[in-house]
ChimeraX commands (.cxc) that place a marker at each C-alpha (Angstrom):
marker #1 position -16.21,16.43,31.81 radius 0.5
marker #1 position -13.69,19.65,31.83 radius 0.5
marker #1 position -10.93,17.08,32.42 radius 0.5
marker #1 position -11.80,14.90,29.04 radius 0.5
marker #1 position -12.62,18.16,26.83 radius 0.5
marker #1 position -9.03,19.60,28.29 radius 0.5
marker #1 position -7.65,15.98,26.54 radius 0.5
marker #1 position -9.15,16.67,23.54 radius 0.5
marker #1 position -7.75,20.21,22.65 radius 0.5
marker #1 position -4.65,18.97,23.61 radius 0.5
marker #1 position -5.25,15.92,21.46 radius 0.5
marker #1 position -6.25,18.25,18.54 radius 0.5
marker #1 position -3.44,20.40,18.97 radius 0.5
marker #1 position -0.83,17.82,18.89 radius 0.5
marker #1 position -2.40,16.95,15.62 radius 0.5
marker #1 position -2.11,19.96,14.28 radius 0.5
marker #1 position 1.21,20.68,15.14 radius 0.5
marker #1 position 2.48,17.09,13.91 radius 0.5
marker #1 position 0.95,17.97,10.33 radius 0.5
marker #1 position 2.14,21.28,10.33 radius 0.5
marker #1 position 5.71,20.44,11.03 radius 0.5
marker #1 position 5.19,17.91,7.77 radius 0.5
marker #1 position 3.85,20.28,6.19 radius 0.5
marker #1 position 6.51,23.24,6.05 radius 0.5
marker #1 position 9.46,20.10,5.50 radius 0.5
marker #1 position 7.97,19.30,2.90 radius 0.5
marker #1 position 7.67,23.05,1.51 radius 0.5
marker #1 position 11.46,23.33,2.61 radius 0.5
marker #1 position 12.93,20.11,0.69 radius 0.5
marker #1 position 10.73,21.04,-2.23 radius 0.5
marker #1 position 10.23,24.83,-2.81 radius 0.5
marker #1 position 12.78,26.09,-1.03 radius 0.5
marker #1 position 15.46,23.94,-1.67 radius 0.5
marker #1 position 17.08,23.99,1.33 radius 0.5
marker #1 position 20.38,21.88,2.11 radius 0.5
marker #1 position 20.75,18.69,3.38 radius 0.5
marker #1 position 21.95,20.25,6.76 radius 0.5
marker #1 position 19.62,22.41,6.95 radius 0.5
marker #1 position 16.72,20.07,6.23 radius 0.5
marker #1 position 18.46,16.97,8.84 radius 0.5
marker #1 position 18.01,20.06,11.54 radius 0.5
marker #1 position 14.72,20.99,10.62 radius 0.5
marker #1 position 13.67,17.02,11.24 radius 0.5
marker #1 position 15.79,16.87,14.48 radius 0.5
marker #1 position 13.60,20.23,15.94 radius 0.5
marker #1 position 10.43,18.89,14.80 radius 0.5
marker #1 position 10.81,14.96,16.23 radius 0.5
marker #1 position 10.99,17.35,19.99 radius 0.5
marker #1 position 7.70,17.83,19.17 radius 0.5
marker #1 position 4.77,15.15,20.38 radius 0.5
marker #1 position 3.14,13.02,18.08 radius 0.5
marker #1 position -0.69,12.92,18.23 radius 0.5
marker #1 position -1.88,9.75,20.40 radius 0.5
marker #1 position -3.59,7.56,18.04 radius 0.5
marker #1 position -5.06,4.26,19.07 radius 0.5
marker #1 position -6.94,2.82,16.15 radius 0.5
marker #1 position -7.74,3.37,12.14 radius 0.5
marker #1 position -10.07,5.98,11.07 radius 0.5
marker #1 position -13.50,5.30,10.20 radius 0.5
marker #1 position -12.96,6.40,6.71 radius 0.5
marker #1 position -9.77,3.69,7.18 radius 0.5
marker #1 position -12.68,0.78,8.79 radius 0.5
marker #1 position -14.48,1.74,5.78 radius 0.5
marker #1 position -11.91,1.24,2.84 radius 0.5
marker #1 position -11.20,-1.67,4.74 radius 0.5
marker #1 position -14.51,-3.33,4.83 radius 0.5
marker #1 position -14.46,-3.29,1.20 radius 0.5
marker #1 position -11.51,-6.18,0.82 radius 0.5
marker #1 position -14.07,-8.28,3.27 radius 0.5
marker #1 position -15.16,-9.18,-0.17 radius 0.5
marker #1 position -12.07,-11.12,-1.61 radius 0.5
marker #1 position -13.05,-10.34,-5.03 radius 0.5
marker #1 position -12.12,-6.82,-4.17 radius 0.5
marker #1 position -8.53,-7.42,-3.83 radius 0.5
marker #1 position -8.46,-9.82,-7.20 radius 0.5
marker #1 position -10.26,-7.03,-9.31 radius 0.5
marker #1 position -7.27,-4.60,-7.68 radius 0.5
marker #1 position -4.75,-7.19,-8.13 radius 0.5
marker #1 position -5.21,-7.56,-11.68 radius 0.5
marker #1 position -6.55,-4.39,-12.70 radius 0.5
marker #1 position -3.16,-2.45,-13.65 radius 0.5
marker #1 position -2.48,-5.18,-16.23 radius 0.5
marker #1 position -5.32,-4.78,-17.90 radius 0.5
marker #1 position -5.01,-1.19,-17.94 radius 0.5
marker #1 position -1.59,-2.05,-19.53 radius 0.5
marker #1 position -3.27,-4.23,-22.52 radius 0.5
marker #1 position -5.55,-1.32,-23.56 radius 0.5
marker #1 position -2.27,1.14,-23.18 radius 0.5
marker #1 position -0.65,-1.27,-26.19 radius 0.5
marker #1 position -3.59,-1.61,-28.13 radius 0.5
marker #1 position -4.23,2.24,-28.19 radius 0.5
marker #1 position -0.81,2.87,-28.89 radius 0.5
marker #1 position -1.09,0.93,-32.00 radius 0.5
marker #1 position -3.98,2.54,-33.05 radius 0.5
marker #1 position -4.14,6.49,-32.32 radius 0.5
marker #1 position -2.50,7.22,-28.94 radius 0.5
marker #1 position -3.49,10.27,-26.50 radius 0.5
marker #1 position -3.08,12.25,-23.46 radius 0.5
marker #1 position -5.44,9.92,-21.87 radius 0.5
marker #1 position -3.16,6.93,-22.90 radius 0.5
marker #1 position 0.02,8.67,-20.84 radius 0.5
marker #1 position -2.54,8.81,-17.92 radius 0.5
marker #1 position -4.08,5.56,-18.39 radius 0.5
marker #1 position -0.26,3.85,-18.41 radius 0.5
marker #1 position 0.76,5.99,-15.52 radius 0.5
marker #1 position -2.40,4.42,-13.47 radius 0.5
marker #1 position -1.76,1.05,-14.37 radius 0.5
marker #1 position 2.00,1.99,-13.27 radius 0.5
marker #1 position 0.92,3.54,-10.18 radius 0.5
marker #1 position -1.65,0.88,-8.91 radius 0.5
marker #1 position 0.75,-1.95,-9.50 radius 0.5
marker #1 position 3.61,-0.77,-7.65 radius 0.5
marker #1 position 1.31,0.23,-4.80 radius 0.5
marker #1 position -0.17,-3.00,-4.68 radius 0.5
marker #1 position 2.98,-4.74,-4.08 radius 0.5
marker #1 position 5.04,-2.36,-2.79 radius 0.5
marker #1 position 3.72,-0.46,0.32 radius 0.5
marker #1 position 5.71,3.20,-0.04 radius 0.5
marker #1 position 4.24,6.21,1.41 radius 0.5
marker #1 position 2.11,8.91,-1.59 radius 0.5
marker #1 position 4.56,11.35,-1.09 radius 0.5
marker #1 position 7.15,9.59,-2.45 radius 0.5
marker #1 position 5.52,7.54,-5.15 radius 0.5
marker #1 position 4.91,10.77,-7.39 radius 0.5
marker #1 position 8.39,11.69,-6.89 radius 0.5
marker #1 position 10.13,8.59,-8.37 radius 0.5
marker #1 position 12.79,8.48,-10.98 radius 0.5
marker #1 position 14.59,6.01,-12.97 radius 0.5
marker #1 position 17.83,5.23,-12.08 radius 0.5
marker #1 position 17.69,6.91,-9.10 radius 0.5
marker #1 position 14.87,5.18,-7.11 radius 0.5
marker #1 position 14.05,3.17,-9.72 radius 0.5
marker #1 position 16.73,0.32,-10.86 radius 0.5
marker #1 position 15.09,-2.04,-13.84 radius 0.5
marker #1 position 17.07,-4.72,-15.28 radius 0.5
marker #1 position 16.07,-6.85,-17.88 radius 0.5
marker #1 position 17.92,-10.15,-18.32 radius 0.5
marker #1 position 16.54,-13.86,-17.32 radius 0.5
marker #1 position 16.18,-14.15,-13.66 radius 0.5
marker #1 position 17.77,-10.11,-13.14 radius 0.5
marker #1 position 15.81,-8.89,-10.14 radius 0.5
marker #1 position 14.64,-5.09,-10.42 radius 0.5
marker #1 position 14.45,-2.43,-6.98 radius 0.5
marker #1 position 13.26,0.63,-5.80 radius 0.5
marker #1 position 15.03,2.16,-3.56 radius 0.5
marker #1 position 14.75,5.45,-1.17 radius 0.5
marker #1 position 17.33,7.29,0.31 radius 0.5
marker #1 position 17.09,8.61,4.15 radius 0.5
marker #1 position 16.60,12.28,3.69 radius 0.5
marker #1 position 13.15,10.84,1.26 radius 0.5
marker #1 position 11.65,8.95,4.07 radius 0.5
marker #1 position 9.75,9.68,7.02 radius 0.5
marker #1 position 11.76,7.46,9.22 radius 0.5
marker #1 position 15.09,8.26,7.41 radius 0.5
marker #1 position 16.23,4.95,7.12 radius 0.5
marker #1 position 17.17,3.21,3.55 radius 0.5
marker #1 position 14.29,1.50,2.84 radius 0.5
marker #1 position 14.40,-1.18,-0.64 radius 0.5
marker #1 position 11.97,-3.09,-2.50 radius 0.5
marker #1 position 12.53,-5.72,-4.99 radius 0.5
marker #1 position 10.46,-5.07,-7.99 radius 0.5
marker #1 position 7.78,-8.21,-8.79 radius 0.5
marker #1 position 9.50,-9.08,-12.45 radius 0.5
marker #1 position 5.71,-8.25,-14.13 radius 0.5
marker #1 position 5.52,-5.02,-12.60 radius 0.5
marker #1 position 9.72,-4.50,-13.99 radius 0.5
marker #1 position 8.39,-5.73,-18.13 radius 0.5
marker #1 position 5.80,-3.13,-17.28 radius 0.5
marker #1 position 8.17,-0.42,-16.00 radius 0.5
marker #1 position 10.77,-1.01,-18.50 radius 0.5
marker #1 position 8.20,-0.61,-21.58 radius 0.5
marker #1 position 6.77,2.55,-20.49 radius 0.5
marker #1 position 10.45,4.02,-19.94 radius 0.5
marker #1 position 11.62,2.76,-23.43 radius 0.5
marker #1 position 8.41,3.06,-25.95 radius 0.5
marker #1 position 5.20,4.37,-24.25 radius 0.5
marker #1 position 6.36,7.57,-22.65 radius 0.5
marker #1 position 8.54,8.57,-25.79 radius 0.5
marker #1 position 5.44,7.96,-27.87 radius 0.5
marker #1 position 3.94,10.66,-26.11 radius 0.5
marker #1 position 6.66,13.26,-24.63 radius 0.5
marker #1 position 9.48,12.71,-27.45 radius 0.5
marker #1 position 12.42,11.21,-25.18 radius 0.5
marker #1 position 12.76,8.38,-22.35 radius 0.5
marker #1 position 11.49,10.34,-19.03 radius 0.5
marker #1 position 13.30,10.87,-15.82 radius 0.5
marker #1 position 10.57,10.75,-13.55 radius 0.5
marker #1 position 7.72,8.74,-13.85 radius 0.5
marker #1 position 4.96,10.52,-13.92 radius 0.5
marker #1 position 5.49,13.43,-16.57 radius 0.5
marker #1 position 2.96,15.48,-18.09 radius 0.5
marker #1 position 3.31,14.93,-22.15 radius 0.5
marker #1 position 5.19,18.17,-22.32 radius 0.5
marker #1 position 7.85,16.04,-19.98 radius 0.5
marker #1 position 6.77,18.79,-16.78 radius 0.5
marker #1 position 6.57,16.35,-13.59 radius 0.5
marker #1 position 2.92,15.63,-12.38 radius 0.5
marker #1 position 1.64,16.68,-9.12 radius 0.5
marker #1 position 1.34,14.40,-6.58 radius 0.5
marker #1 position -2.55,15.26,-6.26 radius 0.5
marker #1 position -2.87,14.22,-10.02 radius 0.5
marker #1 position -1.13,10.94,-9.42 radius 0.5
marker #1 position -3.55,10.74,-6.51 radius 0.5
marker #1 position -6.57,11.48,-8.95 radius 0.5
marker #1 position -4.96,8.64,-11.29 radius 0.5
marker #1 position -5.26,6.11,-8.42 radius 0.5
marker #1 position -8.47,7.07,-6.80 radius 0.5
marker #1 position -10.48,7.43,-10.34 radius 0.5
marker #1 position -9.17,3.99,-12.00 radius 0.5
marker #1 position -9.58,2.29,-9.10 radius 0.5
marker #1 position -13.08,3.31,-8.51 radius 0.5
marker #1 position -14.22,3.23,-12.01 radius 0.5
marker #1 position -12.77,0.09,-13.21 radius 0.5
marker #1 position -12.39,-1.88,-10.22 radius 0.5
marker #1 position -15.42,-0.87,-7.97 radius 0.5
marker #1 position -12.81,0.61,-4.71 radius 0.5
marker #1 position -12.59,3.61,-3.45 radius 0.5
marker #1 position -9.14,3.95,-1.95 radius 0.5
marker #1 position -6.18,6.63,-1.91 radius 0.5
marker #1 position -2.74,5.71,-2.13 radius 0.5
marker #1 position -1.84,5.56,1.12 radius 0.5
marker #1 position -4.70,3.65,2.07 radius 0.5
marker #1 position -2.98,0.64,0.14 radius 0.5
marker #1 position -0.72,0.71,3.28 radius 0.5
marker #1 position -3.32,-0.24,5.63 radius 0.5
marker #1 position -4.36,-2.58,2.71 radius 0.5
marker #1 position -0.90,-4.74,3.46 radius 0.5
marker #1 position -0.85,-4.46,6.76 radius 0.5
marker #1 position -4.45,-6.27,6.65 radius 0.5
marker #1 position -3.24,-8.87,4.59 radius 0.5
marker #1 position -0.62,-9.23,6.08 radius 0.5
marker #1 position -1.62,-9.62,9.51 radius 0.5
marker #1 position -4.84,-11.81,8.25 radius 0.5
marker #1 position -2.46,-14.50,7.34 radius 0.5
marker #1 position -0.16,-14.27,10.07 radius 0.5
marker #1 position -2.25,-12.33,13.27 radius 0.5
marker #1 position 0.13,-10.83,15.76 radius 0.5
marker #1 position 3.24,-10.11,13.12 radius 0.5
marker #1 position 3.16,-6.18,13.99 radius 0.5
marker #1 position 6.70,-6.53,13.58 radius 0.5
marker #1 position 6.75,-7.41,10.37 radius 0.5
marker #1 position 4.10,-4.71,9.29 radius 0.5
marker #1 position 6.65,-2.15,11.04 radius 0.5
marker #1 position 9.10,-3.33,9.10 radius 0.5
marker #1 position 7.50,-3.78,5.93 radius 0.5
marker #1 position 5.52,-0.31,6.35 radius 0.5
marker #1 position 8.65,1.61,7.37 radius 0.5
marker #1 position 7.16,2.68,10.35 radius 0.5
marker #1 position 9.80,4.08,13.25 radius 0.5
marker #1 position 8.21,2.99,16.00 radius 0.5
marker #1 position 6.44,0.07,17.01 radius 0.5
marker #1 position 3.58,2.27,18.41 radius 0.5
marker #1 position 2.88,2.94,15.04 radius 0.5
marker #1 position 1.78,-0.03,13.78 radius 0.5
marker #1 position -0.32,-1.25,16.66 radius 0.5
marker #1 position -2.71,1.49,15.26 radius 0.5
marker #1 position -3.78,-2.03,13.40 radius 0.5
marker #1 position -3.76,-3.80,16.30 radius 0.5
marker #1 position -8.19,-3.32,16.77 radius 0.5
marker #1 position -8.49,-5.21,13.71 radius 0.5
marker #1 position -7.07,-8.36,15.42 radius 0.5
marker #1 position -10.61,-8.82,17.78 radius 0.5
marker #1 position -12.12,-10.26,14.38 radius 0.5
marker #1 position -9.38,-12.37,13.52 radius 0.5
marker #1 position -9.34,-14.04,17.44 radius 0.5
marker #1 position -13.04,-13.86,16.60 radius 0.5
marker #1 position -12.69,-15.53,13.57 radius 0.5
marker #1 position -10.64,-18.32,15.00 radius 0.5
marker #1 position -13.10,-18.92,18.11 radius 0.5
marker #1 position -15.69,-19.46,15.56 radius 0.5
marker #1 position -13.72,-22.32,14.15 radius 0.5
marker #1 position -12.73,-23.78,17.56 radius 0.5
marker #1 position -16.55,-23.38,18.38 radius 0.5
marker #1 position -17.16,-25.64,15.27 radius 0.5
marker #1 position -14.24,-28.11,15.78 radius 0.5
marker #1 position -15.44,-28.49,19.34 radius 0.5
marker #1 position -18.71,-29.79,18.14 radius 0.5
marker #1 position -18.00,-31.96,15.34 radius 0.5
marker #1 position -15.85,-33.85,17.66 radius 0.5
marker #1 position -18.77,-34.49,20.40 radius 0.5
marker #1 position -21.27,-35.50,17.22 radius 0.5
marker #1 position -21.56,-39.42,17.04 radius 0.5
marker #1 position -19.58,-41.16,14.60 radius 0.5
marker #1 position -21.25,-42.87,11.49 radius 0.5
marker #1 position -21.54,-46.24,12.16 radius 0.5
marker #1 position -18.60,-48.54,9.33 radius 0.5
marker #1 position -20.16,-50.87,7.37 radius 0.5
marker #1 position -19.53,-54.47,8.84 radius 0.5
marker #1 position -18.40,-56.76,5.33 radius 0.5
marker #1 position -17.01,-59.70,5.33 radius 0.5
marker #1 position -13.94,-59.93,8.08 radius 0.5
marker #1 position -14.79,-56.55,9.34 radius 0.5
marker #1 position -15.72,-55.36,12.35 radius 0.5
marker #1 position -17.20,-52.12,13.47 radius 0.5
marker #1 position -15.86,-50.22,15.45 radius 0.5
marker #1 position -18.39,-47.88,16.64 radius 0.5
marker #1 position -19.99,-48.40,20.04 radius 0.5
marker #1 position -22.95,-50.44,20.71 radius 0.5
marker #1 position -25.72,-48.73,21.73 radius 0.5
marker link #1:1,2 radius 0.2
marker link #1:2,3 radius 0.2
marker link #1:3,4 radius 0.2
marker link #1:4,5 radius 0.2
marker link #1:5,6 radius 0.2
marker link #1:6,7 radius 0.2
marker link #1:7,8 radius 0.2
marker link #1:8,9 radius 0.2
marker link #1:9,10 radius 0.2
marker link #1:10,11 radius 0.2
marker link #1:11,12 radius 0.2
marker link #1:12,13 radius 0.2
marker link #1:13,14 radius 0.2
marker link #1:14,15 radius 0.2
marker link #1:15,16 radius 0.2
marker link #1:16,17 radius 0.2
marker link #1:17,18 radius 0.2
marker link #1:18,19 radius 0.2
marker link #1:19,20 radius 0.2
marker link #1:20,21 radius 0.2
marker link #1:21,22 radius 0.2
marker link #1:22,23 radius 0.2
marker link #1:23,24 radius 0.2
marker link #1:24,25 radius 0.2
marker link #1:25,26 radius 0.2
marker link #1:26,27 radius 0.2
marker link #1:27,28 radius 0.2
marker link #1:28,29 radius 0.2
marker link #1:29,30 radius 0.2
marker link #1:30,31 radius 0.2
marker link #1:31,32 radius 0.2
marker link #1:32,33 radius 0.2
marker link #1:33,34 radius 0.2
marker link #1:34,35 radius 0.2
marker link #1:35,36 radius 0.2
marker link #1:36,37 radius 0.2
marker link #1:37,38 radius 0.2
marker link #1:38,39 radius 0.2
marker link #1:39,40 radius 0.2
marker link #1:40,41 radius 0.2
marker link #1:41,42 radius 0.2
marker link #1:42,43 radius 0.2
marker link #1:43,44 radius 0.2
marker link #1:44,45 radius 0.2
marker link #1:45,46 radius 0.2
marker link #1:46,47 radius 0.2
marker link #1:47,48 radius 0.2
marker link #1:48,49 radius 0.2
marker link #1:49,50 radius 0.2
marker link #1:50,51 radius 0.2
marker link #1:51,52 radius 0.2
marker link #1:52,53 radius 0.2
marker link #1:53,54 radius 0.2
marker link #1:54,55 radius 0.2
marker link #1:55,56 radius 0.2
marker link #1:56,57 radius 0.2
marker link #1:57,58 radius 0.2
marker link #1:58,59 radius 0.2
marker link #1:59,60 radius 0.2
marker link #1:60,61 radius 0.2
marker link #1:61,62 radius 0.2
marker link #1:62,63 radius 0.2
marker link #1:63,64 radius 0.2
marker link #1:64,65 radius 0.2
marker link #1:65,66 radius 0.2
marker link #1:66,67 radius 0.2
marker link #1:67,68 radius 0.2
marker link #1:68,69 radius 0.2
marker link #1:69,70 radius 0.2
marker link #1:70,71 radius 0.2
marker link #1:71,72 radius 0.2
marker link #1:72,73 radius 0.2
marker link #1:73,74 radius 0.2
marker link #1:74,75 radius 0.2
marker link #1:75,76 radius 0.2
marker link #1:76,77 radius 0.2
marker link #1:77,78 radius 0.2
marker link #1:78,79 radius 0.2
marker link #1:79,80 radius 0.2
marker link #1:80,81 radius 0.2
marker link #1:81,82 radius 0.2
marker link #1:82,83 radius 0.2
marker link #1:83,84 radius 0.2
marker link #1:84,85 radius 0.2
marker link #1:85,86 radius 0.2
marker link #1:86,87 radius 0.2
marker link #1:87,88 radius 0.2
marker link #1:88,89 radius 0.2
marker link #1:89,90 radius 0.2
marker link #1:90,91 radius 0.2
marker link #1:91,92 radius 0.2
marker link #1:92,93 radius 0.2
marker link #1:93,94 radius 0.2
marker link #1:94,95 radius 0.2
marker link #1:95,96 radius 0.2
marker link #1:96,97 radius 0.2
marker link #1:97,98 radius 0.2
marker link #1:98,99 radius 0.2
marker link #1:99,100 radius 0.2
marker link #1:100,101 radius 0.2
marker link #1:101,102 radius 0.2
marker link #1:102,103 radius 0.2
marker link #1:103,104 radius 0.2
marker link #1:104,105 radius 0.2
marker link #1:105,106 radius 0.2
marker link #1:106,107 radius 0.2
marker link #1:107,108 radius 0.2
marker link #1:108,109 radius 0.2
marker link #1:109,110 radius 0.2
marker link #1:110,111 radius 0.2
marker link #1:111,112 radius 0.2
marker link #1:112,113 radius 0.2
marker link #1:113,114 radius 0.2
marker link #1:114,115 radius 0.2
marker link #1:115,116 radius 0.2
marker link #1:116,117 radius 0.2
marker link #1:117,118 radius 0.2
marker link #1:118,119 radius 0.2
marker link #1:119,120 radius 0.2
marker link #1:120,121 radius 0.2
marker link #1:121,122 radius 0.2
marker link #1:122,123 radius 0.2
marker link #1:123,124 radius 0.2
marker link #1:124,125 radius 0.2
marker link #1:125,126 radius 0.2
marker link #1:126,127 radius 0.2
marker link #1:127,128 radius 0.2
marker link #1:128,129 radius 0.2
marker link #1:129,130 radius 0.2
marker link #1:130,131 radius 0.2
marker link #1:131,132 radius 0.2
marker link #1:132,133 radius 0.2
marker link #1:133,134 radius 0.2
marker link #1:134,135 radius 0.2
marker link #1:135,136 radius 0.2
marker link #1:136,137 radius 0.2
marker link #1:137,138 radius 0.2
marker link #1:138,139 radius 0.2
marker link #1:139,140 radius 0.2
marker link #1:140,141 radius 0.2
marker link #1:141,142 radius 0.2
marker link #1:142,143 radius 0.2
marker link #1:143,144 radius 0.2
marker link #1:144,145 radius 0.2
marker link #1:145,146 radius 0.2
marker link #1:146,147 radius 0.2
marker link #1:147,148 radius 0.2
marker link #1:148,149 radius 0.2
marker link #1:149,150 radius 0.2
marker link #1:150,151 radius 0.2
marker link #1:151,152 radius 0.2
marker link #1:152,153 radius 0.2
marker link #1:153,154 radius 0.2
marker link #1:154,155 radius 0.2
marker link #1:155,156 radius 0.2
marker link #1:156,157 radius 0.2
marker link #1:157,158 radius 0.2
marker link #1:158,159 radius 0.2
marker link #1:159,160 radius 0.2
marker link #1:160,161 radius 0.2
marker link #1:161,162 radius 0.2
marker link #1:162,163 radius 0.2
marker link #1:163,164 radius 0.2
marker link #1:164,165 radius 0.2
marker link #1:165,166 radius 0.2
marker link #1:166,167 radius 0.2
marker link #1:167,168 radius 0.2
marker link #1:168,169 radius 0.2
marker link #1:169,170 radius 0.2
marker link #1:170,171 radius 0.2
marker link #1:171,172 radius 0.2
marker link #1:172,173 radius 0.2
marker link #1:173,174 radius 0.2
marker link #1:174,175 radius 0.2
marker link #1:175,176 radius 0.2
marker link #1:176,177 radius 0.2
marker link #1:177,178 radius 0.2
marker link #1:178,179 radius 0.2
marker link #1:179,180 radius 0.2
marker link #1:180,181 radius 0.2
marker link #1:181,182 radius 0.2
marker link #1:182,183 radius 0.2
marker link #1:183,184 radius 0.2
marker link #1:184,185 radius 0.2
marker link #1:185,186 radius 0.2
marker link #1:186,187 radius 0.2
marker link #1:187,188 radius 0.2
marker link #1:188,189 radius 0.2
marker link #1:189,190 radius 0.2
marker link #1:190,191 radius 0.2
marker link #1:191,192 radius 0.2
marker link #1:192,193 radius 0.2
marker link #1:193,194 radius 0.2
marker link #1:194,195 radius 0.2
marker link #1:195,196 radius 0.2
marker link #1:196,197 radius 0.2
marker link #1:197,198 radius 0.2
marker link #1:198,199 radius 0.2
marker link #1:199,200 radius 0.2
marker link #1:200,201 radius 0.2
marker link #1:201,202 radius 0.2
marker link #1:202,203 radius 0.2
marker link #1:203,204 radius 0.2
marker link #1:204,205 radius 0.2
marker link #1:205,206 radius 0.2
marker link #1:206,207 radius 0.2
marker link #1:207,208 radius 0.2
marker link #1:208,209 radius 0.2
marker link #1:209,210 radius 0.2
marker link #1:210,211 radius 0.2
marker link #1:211,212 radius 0.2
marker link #1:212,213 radius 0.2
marker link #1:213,214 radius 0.2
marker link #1:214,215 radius 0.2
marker link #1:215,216 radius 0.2
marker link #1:216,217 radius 0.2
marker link #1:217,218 radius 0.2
marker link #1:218,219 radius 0.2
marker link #1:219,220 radius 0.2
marker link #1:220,221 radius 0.2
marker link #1:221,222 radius 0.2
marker link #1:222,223 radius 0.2
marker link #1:223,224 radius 0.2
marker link #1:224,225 radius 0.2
marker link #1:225,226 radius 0.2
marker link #1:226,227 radius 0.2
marker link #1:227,228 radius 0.2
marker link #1:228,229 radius 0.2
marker link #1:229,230 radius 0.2
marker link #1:230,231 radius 0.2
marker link #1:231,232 radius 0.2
marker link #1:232,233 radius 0.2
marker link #1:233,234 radius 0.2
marker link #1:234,235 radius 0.2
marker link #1:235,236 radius 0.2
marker link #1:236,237 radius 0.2
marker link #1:237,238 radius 0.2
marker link #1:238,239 radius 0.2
marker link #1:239,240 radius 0.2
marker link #1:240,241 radius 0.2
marker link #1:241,242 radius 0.2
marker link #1:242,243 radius 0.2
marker link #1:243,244 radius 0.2
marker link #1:244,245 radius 0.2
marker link #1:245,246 radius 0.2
marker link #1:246,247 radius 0.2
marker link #1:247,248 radius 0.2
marker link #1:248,249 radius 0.2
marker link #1:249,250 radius 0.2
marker link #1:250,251 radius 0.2
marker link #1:251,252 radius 0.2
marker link #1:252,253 radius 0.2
marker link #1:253,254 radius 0.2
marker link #1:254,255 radius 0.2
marker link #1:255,256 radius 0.2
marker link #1:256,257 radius 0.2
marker link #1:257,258 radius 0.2
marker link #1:258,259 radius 0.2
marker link #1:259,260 radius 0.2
marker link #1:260,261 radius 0.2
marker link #1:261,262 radius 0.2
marker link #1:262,263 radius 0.2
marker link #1:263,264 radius 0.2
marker link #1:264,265 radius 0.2
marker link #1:265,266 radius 0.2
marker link #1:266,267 radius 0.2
marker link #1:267,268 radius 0.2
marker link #1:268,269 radius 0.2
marker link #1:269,270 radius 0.2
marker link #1:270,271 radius 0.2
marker link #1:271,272 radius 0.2
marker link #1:272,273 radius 0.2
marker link #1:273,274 radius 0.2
marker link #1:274,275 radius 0.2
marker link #1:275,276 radius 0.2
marker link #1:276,277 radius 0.2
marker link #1:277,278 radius 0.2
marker link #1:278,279 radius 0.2
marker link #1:279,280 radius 0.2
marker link #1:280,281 radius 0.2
marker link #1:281,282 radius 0.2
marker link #1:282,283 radius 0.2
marker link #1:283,284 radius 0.2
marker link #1:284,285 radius 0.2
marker link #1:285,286 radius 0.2
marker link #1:286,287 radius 0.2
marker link #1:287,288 radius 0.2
marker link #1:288,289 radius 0.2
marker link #1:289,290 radius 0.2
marker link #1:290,291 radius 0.2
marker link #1:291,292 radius 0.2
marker link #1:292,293 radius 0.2
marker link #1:293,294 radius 0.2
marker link #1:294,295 radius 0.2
marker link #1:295,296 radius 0.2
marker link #1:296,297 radius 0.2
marker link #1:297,298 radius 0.2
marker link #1:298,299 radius 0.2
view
């Protein structure tokens, strides 16, 4: 018993410290200022430190999860920031608000998380034509793009942008944010006065749309586990594509997902179950007509 409690503290402590060592990077790169050496040593001291042992989602993960066992949960998030995007327009023609800025930066927010599977500390931090790259011409293809020092694993990770997501992207940039702050914006989520938003107001975006329009309760990085779910529901056993897709440094990683495969091989035992009996059930009987011949068995 003093052996498993011993594994515990040590469990909780190498959670703490992991955090913690995020935690003061973060205040480094982003209140401090410090310089790229600086910060690339800061990174190298804290990877010496171990990362908590983790060996499955969360409940509160199982949970948000459960939720897309309904599939009209992921259609009502799928198409949700679009029509968040119709009433943007239609309020902008009429008498445009704060509330409109937010509304548009939700629809903005949920779309490129639904598609594109980059961590929440780096969502609220993007800017055009530095992560973001929109072009507009028939067949152009749009990206977003982060550099090394903005990742977790520091490795240049791109996305192609889906081309409604880019129409999207490229009308807030060009008409709906100047309606609102008076100039195209930098960053993407601004406050009207043009001051960035916090990333725990972006978060609030996310979470409160979501839930009140589309039924969900999420976060934004939940919509990670949400891909690697889909993904791995249509192909089971790809953990190296989630890694890859996710970002994730080590392999490790990603086999947190690996307890949601007992219901797929569930899933596909049922089916095998069923296929296994249809094939011992007798076999209607063909109609005999005229110079035809059955050809099930006499009994």
């Amino acid at each position: 018993m003093r052996r498993g409690s011993d594994q515990l503290i040590r469990g909780q402590q190498k959670s703490f410290d992991h955090y913690l060592e995020r935690a003061l990077i973060r205040i480094a790169r982003e209140w401090v200022k410090v310089g790229d050496a600086v910060l690339t040593e800061l990174k190298r001291v804290a990877s010496k430190l171990p990362a908590p042992t983790r060996y499955d989602l969360t409940l509160k993960n199982k949970q948000f999860l459960r939720q897309f066992d309904d599939p009209q949960a992921l259609r009502r998030l799928r198409w949700l920031p679009e029509q968040l995007w119709k009433e943007v327009k239609n309020e902008i023609r009429q008498k445009p608000n704060f509330r409109t800025l937010a509304k548009a930066q939700a629809a903005l927010a949920l779309g490129l998380l639904t598609f594109i599977s980059i961590r929440s500390e780096n969502l609220w931090e993007l800017e055009f034509d530095k992560h973001i790259f929109l072009k507009s011409g028939s067949g152009a293809i749009s990206t977003l793009e982060l550099n090394p020092e903005e990742v977790k694993n520091e490795s240049v990770i791109g996305f192609d942008i889906p081309s409604h997501l880019a129409k999207i992207l490229i009308e807030y940039r060009e008409s709906v944010a100047p309606a609102h702050i008076g100039y195209r914006p930098t960053r993407l989520f601004v406050h009207t006065g043009g001051a960035p938003k916090a990333q725990s107001t972006v978060a609030y975006l996310v979470g409160t749309y979501a839930k009140r329009r589309a039924g969900i309760t999420l976060t934004p990085h939940q919509f990670r586990h949400l891909a690697a779910k889909i993904m791995l529901d249509a192909n089971p056993g790809n953990f190296k594509g989630v890694k890859q897709v996710l970002g994730h440094k080590n392999l490790k990683t990603t086999l947190t997902y690996a307890g949601m495969d007992s219901r797929r091989a569930d899933r596909h035992h049922q089916v095998l179950i069923e296929q296994a009996v249809a094939r011992q059930m007798p076999q209607p009987k063909r109609r005999r007509g005229k110079g035809m011949v059955s050809d099930a068995p006499r009994i």
